[in-house]
C-alpha positions as CSV (number, residue, x, y, z in Angstrom):
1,X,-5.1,-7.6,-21.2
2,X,-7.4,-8.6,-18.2
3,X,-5.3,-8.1,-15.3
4,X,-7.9,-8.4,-13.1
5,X,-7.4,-12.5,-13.3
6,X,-5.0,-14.6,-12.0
7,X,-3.0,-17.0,-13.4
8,X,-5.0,-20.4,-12.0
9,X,-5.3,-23.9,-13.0
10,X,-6.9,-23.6,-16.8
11,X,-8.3,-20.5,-17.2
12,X,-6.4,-19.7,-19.9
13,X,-8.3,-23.1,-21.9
14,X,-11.7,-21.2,-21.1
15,X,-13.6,-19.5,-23.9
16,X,-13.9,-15.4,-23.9
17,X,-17.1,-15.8,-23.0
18,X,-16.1,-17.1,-19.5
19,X,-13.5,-15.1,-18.7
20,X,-14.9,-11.8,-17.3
21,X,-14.8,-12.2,-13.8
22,X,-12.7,-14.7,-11.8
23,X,-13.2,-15.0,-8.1
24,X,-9.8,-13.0,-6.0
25,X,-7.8,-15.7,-4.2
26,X,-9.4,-16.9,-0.8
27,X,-6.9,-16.1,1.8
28,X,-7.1,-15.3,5.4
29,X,-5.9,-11.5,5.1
30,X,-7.5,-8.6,2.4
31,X,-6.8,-5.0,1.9
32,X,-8.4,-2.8,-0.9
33,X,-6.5,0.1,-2.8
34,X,-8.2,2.1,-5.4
35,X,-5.8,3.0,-8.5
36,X,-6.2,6.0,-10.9
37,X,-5.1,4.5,-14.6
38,X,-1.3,5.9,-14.4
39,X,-0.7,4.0,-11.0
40,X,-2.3,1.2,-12.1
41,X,0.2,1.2,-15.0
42,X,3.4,2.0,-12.2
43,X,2.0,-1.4,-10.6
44,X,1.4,-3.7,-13.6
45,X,4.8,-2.6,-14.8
46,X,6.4,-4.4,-18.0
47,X,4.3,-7.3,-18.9
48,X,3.2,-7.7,-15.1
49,X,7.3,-7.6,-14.1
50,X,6.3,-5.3,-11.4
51,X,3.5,-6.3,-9.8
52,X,5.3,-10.0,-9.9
53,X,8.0,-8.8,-8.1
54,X,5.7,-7.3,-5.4
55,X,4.4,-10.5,-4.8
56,X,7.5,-12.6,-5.1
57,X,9.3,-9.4,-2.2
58,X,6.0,-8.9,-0.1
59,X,4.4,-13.0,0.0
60,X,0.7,-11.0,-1.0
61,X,-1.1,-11.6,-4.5
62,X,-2.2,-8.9,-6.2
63,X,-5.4,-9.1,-8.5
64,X,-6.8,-5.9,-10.4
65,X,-10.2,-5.4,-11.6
66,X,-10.9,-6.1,-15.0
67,X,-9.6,-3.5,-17.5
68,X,-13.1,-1.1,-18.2
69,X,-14.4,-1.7,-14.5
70,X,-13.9,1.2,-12.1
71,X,-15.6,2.0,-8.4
72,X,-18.3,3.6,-8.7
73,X,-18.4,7.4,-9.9
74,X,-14.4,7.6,-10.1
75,X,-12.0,6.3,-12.3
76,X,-9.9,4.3,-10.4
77,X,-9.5,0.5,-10.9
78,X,-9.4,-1.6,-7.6
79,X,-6.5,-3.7,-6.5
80,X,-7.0,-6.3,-3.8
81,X,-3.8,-7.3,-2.0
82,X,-4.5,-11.0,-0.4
83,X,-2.2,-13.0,2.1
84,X,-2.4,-15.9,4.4
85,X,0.2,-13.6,6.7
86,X,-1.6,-10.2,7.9
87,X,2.2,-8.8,8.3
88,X,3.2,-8.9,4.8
89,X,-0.1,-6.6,3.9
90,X,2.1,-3.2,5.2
91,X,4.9,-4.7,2.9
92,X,2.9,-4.1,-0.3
93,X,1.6,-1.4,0.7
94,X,4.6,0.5,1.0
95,X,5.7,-1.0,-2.0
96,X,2.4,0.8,-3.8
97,X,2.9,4.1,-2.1
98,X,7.0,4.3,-4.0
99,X,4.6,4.0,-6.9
100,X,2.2,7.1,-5.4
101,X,5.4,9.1,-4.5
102,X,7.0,8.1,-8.1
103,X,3.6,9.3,-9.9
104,X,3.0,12.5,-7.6
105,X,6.8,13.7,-8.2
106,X,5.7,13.5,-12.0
107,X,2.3,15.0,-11.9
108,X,3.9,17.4,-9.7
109,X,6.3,18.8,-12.1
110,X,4.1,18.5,-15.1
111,X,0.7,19.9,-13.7
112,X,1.7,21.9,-11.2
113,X,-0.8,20.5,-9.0
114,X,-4.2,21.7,-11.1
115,X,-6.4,18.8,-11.0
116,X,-4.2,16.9,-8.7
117,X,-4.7,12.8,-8.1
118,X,-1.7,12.2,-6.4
119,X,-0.8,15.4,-4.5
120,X,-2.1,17.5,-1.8
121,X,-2.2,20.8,-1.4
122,X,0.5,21.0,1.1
123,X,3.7,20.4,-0.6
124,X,5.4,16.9,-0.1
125,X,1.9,15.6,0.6
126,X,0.4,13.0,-1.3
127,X,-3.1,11.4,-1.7
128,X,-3.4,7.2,-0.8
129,X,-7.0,5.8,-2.1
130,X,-8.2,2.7,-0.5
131,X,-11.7,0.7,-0.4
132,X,-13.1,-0.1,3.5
133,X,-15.8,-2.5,4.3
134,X,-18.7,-0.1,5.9
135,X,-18.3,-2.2,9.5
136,X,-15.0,-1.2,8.9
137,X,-15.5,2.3,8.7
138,X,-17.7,2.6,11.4
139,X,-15.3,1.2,13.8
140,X,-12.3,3.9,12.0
141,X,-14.4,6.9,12.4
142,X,-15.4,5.3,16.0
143,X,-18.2,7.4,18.6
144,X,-18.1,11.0,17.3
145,X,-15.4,10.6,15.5
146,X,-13.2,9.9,18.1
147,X,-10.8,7.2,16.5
148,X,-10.3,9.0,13.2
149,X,-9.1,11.8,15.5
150,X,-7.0,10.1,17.5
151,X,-5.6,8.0,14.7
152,X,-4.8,11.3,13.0
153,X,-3.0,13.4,16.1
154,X,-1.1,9.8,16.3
155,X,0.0,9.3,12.5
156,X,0.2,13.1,11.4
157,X,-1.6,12.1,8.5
158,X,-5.0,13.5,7.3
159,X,-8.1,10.7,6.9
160,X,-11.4,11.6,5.0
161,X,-14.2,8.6,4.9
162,X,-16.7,9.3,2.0
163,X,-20.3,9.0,3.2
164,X,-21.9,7.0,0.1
165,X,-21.3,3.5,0.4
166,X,-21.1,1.4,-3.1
167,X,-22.4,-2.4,-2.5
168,X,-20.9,-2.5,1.1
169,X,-17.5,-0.5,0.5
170,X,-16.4,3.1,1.5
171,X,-13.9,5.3,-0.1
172,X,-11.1,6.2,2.1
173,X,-8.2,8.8,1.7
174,X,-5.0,9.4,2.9
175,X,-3.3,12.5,2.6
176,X,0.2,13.5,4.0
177,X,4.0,12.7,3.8
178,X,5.3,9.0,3.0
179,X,5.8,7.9,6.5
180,X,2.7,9.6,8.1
181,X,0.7,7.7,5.1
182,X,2.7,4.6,6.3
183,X,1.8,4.5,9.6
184,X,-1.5,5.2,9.3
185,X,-2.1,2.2,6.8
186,X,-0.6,0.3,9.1
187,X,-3.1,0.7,11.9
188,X,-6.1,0.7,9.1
189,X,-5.0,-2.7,8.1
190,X,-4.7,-4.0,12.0
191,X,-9.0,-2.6,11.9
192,X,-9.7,-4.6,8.7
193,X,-8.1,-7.2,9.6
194,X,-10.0,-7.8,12.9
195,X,-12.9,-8.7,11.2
196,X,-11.6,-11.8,9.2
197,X,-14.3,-14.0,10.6
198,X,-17.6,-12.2,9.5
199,X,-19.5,-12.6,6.6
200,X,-19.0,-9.4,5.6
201,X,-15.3,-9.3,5.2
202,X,-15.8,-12.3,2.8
203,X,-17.7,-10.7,0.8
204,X,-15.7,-7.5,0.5
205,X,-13.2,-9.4,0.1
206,X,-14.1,-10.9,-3.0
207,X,-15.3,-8.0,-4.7
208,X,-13.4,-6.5,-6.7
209,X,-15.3,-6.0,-10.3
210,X,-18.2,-3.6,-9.4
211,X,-20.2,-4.6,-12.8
212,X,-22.3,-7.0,-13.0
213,X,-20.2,-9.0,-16.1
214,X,-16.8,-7.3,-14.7
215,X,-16.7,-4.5,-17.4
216,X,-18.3,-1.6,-16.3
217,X,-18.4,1.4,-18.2
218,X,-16.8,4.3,-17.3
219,X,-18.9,7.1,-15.8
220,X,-19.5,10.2,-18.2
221,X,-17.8,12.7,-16.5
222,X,-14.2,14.3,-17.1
223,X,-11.1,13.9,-15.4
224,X,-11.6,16.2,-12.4
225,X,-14.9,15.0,-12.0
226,X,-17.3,18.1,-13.0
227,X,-20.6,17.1,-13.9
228,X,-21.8,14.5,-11.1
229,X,-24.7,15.1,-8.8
230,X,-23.9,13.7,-5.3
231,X,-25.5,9.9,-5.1
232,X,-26.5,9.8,-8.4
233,X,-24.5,7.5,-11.3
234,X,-24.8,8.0,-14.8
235,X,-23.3,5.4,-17.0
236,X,-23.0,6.1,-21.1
237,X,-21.4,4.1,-23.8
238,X,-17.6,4.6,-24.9
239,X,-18.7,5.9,-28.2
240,X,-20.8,8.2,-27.1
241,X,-19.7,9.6,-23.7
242,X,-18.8,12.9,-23.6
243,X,-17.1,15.2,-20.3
244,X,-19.8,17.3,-18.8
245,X,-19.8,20.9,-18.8
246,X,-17.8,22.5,-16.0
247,X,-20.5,23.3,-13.8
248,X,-19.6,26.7,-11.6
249,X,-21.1,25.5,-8.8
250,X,-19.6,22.5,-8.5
251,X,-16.1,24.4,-9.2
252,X,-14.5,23.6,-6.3
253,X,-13.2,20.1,-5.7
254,X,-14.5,18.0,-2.9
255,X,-11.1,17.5,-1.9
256,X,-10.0,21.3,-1.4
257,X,-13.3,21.5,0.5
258,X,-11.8,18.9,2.7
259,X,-8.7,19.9,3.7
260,X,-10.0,23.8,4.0
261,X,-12.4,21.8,6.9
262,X,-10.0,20.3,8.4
263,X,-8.1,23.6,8.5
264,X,-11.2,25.4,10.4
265,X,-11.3,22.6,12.4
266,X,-7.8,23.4,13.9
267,X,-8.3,26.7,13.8
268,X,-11.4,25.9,16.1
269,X,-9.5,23.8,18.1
270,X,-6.5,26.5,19.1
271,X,-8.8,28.5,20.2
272,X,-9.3,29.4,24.1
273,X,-11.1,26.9,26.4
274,X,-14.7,28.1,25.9
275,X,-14.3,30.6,22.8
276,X,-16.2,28.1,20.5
277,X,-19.4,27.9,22.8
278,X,-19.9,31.7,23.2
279,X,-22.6,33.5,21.2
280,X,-21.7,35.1,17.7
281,X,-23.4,36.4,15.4
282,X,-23.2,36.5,10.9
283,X,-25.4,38.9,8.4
284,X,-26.2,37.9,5.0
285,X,-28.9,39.1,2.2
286,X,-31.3,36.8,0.9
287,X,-32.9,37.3,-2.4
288,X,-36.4,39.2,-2.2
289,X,-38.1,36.1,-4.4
290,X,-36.6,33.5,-2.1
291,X,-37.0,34.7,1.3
292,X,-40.3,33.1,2.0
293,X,-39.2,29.6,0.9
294,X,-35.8,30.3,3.4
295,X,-38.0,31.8,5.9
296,X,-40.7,28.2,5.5
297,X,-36.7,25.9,5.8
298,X,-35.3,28.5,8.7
299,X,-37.3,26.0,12.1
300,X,-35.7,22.7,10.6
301,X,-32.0,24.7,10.5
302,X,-32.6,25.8,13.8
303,X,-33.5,21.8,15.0
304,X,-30.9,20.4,12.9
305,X,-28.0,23.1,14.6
306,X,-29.0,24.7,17.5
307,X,-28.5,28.1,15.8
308,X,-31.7,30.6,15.3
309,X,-32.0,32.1,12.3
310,X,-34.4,34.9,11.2
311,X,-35.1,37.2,8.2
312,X,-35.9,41.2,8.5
313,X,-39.7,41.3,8.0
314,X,-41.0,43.9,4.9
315,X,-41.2,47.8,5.7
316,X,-45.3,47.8,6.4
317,X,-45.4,50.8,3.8
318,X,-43.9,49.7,-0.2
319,X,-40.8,51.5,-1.2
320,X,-40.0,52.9,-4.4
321,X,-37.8,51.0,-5.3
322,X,-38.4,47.8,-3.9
323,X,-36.0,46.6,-1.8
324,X,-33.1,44.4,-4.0
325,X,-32.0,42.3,-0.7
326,X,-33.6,40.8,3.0
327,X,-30.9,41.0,5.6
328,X,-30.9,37.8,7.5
329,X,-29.0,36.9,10.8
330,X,-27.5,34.0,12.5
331,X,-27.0,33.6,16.2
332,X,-25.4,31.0,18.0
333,X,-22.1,29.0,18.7
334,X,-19.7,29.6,16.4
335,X,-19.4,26.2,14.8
336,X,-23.8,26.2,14.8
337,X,-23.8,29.4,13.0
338,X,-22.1,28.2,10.0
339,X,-23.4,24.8,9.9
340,X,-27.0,26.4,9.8
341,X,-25.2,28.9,6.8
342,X,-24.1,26.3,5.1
343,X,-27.8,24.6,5.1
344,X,-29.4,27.6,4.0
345,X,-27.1,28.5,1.2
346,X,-27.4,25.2,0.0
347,X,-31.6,25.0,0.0
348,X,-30.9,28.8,-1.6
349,X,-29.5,27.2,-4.3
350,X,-31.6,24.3,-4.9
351,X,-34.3,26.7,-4.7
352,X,-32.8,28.7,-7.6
353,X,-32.2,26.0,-9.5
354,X,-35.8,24.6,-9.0
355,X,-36.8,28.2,-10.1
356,X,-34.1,27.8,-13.4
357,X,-36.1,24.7,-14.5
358,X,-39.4,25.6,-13.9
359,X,-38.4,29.4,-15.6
360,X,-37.2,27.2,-18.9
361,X,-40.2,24.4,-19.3
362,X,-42.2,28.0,-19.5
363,X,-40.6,29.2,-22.1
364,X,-40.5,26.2,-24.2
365,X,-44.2,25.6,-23.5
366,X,-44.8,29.7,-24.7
367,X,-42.4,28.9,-27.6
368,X,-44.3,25.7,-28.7
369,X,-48.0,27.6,-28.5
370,X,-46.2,29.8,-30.3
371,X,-45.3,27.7,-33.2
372,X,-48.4,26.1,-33.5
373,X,-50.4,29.1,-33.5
374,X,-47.9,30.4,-36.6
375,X,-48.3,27.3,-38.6
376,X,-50.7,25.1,-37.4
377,X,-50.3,22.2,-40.0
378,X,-46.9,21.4,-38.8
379,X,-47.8,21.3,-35.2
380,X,-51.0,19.3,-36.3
381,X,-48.1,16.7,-38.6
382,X,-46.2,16.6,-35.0
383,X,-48.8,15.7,-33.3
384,X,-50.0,13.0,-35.4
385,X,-46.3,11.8,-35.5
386,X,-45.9,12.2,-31.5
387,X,-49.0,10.1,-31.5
388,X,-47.9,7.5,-33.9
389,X,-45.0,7.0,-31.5
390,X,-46.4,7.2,-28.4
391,X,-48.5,4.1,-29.7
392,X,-45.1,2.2,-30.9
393,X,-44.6,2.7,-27.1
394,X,-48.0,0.5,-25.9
395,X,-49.6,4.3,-25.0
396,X,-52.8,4.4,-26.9
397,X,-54.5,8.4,-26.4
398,X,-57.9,9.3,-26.9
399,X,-58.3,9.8,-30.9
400,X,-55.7,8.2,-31.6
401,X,-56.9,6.7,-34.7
402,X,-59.2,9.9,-36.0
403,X,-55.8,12.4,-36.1
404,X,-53.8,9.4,-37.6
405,X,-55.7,9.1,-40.5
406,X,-55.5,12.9,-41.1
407,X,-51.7,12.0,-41.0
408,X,-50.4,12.4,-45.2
409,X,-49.0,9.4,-46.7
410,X,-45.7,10.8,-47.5
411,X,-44.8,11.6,-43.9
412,X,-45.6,8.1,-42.6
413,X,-43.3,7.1,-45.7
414,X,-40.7,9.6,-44.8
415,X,-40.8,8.3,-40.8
416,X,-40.8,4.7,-42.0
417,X,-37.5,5.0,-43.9
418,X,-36.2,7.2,-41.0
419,X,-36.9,4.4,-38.4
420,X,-35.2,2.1,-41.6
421,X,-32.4,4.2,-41.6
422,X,-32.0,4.0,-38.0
423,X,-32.2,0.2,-37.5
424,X,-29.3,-0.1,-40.2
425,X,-27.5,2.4,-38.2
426,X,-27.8,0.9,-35.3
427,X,-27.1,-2.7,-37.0
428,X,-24.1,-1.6,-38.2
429,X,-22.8,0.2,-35.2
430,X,-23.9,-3.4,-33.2
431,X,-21.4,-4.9,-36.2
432,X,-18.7,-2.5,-35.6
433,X,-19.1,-3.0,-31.8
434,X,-19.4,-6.6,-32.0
435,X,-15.5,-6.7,-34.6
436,X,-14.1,-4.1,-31.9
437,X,-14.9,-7.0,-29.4
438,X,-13.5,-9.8,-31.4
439,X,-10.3,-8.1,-32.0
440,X,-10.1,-7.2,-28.3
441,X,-10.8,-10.4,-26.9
442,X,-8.0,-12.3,-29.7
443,X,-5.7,-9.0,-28.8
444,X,-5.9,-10.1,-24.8
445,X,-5.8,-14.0,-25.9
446,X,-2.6,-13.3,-28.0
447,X,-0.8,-10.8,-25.1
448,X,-2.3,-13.2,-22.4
449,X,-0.1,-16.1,-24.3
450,X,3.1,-14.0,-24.5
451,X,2.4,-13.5,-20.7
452,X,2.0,-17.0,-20.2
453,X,5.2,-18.0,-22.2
454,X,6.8,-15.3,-20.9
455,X,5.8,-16.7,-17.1
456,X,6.8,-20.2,-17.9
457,X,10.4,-18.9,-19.2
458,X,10.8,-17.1,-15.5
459,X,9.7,-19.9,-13.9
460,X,12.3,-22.1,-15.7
461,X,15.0,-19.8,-15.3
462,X,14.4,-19.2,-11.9
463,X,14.4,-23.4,-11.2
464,X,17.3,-23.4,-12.6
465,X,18.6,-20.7,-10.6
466,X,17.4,-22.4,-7.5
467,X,19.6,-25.8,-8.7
468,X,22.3,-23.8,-8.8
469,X,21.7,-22.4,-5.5
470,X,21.1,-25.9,-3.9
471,X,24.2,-27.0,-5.7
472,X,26.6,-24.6,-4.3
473,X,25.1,-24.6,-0.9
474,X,25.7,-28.4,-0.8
475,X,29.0,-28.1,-2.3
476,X,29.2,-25.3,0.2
477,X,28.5,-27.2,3.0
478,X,30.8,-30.0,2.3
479,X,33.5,-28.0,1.8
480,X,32.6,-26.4,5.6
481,X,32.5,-30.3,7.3
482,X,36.0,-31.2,5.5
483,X,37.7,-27.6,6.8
484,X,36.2,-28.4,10.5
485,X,37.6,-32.0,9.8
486,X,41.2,-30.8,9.0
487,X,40.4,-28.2,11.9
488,X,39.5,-30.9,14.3
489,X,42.8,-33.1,13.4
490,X,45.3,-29.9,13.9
491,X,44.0,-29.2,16.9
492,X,44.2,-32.9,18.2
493,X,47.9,-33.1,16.9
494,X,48.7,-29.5,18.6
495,X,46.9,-31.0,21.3
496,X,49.4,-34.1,21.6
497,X,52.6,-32.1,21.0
498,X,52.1,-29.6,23.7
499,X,51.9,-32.5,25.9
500,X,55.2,-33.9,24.5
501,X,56.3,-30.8,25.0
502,X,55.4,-30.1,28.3
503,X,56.3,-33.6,29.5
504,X,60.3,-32.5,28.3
505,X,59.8,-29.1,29.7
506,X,58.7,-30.9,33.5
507,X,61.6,-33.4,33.2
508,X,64.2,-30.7,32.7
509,X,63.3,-28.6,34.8
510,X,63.1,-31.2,37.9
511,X,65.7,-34.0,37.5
512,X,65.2,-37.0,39.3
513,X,66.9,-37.5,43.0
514,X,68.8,-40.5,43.6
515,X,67.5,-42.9,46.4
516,X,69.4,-43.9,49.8
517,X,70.1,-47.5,48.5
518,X,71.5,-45.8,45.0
519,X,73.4,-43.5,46.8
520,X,74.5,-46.3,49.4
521,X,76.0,-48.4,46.5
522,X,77.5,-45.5,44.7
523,X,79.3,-44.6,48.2
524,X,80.5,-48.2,48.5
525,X,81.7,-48.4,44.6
526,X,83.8,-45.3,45.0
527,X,85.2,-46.5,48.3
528,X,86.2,-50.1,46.7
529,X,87.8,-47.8,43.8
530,X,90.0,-45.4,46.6
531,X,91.2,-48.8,48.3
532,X,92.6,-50.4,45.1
533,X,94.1,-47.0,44.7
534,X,95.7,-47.0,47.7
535,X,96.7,-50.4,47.4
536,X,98.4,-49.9,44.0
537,X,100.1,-46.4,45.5
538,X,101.2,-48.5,48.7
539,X,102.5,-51.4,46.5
540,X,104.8,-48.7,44.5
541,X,105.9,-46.9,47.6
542,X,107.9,-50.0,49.0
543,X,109.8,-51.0,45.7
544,X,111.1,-47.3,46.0
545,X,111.9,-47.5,49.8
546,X,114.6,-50.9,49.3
547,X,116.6,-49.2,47.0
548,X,116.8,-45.6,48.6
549,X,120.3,-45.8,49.6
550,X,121.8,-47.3,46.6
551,X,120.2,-44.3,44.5
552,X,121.7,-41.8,47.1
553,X,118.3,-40.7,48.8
554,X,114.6,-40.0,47.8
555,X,114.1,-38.0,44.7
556,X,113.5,-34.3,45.6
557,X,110.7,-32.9,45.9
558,X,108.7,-36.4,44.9
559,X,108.0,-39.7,46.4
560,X,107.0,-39.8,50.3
561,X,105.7,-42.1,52.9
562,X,102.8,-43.7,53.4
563,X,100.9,-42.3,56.5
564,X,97.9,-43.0,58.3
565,X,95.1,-43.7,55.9
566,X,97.1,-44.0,52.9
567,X,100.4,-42.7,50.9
568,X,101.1,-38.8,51.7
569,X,103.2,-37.1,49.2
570,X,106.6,-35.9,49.7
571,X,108.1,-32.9,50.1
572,X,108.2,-30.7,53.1
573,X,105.0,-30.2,54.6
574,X,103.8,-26.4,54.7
575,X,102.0,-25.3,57.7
């Protein structure tokens, strides 16, 4: 399936023959990652389920390079995370690097760490790959390296910018624990992302296929890359790549060699104020054959570093034997000294492998005389046929045409039908090749429509998920405004009865005093109600006082006299 392409408008109604390489999204915000083939698996996920999700969480789009297509000299795919919103660039990445930490766990327990793409050497280290722009590495590394220092005492992670640049991109990686990896991708991304507005950025922006049709073959080299020169690419076919040799000495991985710098570097750096600058001294032997070519490279070691470097001169009298080693010295800071070792080790070995070629081509040159002076009819039929196809080639050599004709008939039968057999082969491997492509390209068609079907189901289900949501958050809602309307009317009618209640409370607690003219008529009511008392008491006083001496005397102990201001009782009064 080509995950490098994105679902947009009708690329899917395209022919195959169209479909290679699809422009990445044009968005304000970019960010390169480069993916080994497990990780790139981790991201895709079931039918694309993870990477979809990473885009739906993060608000990034995710594009891969075309299956086939890797940065040059590695095998790892690149995946360009795009976004209008330069925060939500840290959000995938730390969504990629739980897909590092997932895939390093594994390769962890399973490899031990042998041939490591996800681990560092330190344990609970991993490695994060990513793709800069060179502007963008230049202003990373900064003056004499003084960013990518600072940004690694600040971070705690470990930053190594490869020097070849591929088509204006830099390979970059991050080694240490989760969160130092975090952090530091977070200030990388602020760098890249200053330089939205230049030309540049667009354009490493938009690459992400680094062939020119968007498959590129894979480079012929094995896994842990053995085999590769330095700045040099070799490119084979699928059918007929095979890994290189391990080379022994190219045994060591670049990135051991790495992070055993960077450990000399601290060690360097720990030491006193001063100790670095002082004068030291290292011995090594040189080769007798080689030590005038070393002695010819020794002035432009001692420009290049500062260092001085010489060689013992020969004893003026020959020894028997001859001496097996020169004894060569190195004087001068301790960081010059081994930079200028390092440089003549290094032409020491180009010399010796100049010396291995040129060693070989002489002995197939003795071994060829050789043959032709044993049986010089073959070598005379070689030539002719060498000749022959040298002039296929457009090369036409002096007597070209005498040793041709001396050339039997049989053999230029015999190389005819070889060539025959040849072109058939070769046609029928282009017919293999060309079924193998058909059967991919209506393989990707026929997962590409699952994908598609399988997009438009999600995209249903999630509308309908959405309706749902709107649905109960109106239903929601309206449920809300009639609670705050019942609210709103118990509070007014709590409202109205404490004030009922406070009125009764006020008018209980105070009563009402009467005033002077109610008081004034009450006065005058009760006096009118004591005279016609009074009157009524006098009036039954004075029927008892006429017949008093008929009924032998007042009554004891009741009746009595009137007095001043009204009846008094009788009886005797008590003083």
């Amino acid at each position: 399936m080509k995950r490098g392409v994105e679902d947009s408008g009708n690329w899917g109604a395209q022919p195959p023959s169209k479909r290679h390489a699809p422009l990445p999204p044009k968005t304000k915000y970019a960010f390169k990652i480069l993916c080994p083939d497990k990780l790139t698996t981790a991201v895709l996920g079931s039918r694309g389920s993870t990477k979809d999700w990473i885009q739906k969480e993060t608000g990034t789009k995710l594009v891969f390079s075309n299956k086939g297509d890797y940065f040059p000299d590695t095998r790892y795919r690149t995946l360009g995370v795009y976004s209008d919103d330069a925060a939500n660039i840290p959000k995938a990445l730390e969504r990629i690097l739980k897909k590092i930490v997932e895939c390093g766990n594994e390769e962890r327990k399973r490899s031990k760490g042998q041939n490591a793409e996800y681990v560092g050497e330190t344990p609970g280290d991993y490695v994060f790959r990513l793709c800069l722009a060179d502007r963008s590495s230049r202003v990373l590394i900064g003056p004499a390296g003084t960013n990518i220092q600072k940004l690694r005492s600040s971070s705690g992670a470990k930053i190594y910018v490869e020097n070849q640049s591929q088509r204006g991109n830099q390979m970059v990686r991050v080694i240490g624990r989760p969160e130092a990896i975090l952090d530091c991708l977070r200030k990388v991304s602020q760098i890249v992302q200053k330089d939205i507005g230049s030309e540049e950025f667009q354009r490493w922006a938009q690459c992400v296929n680094f062939s020119e049709k968007g498959h590129s073959r894979a480079p012929a080299l094995a896994r842990n890359g053995a085999g590769i020169n330095p700045g040099d690419t070799h490119f084979a076919d699928a059918k007929s790549a095979k890994p290189a040799p391990p080379d022994a000495n190219r045994a060591v991985d670049s990135f051991i060699v790495d992070e055993r710098t960077d450990r000399l570097a601290d060690a360097v750096a720990n030491l006193p104020p001063g100790a670095a600058l002082l004068q030291y001294s290292i011995t090594c032997a040189v080769p007798p054959e080689r030590a005038d070519a070393i002695s010819e490279f020794l002035p432009e070691v001692e420009k290049a570093t500062g260092a001085t470097a010489e060689i013992d001169p020969l004893p003026e009298e020959p020894t028997d034997p001859p001496p097996t080693a020169r004894l060569m010295s190195v004087v001068g800071p301790l960081l010059n000294i081994y930079a200028a070792h390092i440089m003549i080790m290094r032409r020491s070995k180009e010399i010796e492998q100049r010396d291995l070629q040129e060693e070989r081509r002489r002995q197939q040159q003795e071994e060829e005389e050789q043959w032709r002076a044993e049986d010089p009819e073959d070598a005379q039929q070689d030539r002719g046929s060498e000749e022959q196809q040298s002039q296929e080639e457009g090369q036409q050599p002096d007597g070209c045409e005498e040793d041709r004709a001396e050339v039997p008939q049989a053999e230029e039968g015999e190389e005819r039908e070889g060539r025959e057999d040849g072109k058939e082969h070769e046609e029928r491997e282009e017919h293999e090749e060309h079924e193998e492509h058909e059967e991919r390209e209506e393989r990707e068609e026929r997962e590409e429509h699952e994908e598609h079907e399988g997009r438009e189901e999600r995209e249903e289900r999630e509308e309908l998920e959405d309706r749902e949501d709107r649905e109960d958050h109106e239903e929601r809602e309206e449920r809300e405004e009639r609670e705050e309307r019942e609210d709103e009317e118990r509070e007014e009618r709590e409202e109205r009865e404490e004030e009922e209640r406070s009125d009764w409370e006020v008018a209980e607690e105070e009563p009402s005093v009467p005033s002077k003219a109610e008081l004034k008529a009450k006065i005058d009511m009760l006096q009118a109600q004591l005279a016609e008392v009074q009157a009524r008491m006098a009036a039954v006083t004075g029927g008892f006082g006429g017949n008093r001496g008929r009924a032998g005397g007042r009554p004891k102990g009741g009746g009595g006299r009137p007095g001043k201001g009204g009846y008094r009782s009788g009886g005797r009064n008590r003083r």
